[in-house]
N, C-alpha and C positions, 0 to 999 in steps of 0.2 A: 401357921406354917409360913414365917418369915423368912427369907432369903435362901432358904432349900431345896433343892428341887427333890418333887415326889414323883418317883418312879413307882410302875404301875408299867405289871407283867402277865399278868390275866386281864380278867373283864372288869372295866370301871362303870360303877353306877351310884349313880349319886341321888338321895331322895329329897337332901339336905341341902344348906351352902357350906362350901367350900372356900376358901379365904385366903390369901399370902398377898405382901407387898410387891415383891421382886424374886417369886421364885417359877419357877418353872412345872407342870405339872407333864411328864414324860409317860408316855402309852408305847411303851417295847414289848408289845405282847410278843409270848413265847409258842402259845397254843391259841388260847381263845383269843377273842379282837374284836368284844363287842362291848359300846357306851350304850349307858339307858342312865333312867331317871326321870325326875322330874325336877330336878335344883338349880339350882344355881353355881357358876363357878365366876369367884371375880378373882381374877390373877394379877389384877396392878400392872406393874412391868413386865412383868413376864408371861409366859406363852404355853399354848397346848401343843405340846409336839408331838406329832404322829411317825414316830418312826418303824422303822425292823420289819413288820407285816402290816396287810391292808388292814384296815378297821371298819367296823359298820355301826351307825348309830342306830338302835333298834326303830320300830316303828312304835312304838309305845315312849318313847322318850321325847320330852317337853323339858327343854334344857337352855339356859339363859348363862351366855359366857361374856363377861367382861374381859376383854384381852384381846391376843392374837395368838390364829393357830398357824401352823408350819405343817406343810407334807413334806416328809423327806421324799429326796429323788425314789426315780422307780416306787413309790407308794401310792394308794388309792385309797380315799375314806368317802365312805358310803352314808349317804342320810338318808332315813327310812321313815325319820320321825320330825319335832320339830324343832327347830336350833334357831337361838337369836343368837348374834354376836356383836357387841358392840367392838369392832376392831379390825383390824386386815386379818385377810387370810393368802398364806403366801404360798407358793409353792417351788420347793429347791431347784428346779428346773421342766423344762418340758416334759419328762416324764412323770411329776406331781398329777394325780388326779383329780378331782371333785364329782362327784354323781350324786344326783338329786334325784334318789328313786322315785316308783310309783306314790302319789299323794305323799310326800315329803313337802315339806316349806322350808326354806331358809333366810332369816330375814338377817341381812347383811349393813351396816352402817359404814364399813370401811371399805377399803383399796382389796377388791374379790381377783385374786389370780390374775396378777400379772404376769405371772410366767406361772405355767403347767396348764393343764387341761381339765375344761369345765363339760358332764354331760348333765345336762337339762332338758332332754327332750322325753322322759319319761312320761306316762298319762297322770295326769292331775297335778303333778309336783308346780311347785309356787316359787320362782324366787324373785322375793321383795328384796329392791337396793332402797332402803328405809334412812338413808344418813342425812343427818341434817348440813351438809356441808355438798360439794358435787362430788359428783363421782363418774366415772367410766363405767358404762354397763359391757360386760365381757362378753368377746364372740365366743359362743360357745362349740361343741364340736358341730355339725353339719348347721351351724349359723342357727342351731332350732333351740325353743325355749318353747316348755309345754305353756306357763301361765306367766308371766313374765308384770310384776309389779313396781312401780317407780313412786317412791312417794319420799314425804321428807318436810319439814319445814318452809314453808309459801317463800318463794324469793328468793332462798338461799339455799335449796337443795339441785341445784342445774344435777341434770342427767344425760352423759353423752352417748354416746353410738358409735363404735368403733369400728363397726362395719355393716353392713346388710345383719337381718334378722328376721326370722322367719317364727312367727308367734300360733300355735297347735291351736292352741285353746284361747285362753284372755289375755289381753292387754288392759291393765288398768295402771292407770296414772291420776296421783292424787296430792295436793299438797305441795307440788314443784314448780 
């Protein structure tokens, strides 16, 4: 899937990998608006966009994306399960969401919401900023992060703090 973008209007699940240089993989669900799997997505230049309805990534899904994803404005995607992403994840403006459900992890290497809204204060949810380069750790809404992990590359992974943070459960930082 070279330079195409695939559009995806029900529910994407992927057991497999999936593969393109510079194309785009589009999620305009119509009805359903649920990712699972257990595969891999490497998208090269291009990106996971969530647009049209919110989306939920099952809790059963173990899913490894090379790329970057985009919430369109007014959108909310849901992680229930486990997501690595080597890449930003952006969001179209302040009303972009991210929600790190109950026992979710998301381990993050890129630029996590600069603009739109991160809820992390669910029970057990993990988010790792795991990037070997620095990064901004995101305030998230009421400044809470239930388990909140900072790891990375000895030396070259700095991890900032953009504001007050209030940590439920663990703080572990490793490798920065």
């Amino acid at each position: 899937q070279n330079g195409f973008d695939l559009i995806v209007t029900g529910t994407y699940i992927n057991n497999g990998a999936y593969s393109t240089t510079n194309g785009n993989l589009v999620l305009n669900a119509a009805g359903s608006n649920t990712i699972g799997g257990t595969g891999s997505l490497n998208l090269g230049t291009g990106e996971l966009q969530v647009n049209n309805q919110n989306h939920e990534i099952l809790s059963t899904a173990d899913l490894t994306l090379t790329g970057d994803i985009s919430i369109a404005s007014g959108i909310s995607l849901t992680n229930n399960g486990s997501l690595t992403v080597s890449g930003d994840v952006t969001g179209t403006d302040g009303t972009s969401y991210w929600t790190n459900g109950s026992n979710a992890t998301l381990n993050i290497d890129g630029t996590f919401l600069t603009t739109g809204v991160l809820n992390a204060y669910s029970t057990g949810n993990t988010v790792n900023y795991n990037g070997t380069t620095a990064q901004t750790i995101k305030n998230p809404s009421s400044s809470t992060y239930y388990n909140l992990t900072c790891s990375g590359a000895s030396g070259s992974a700095t991890k900032s703090m953009a504001s007050d943070l209030d940590i439920n459960g663990n703080l572990t930082i490793s490798g920065t």
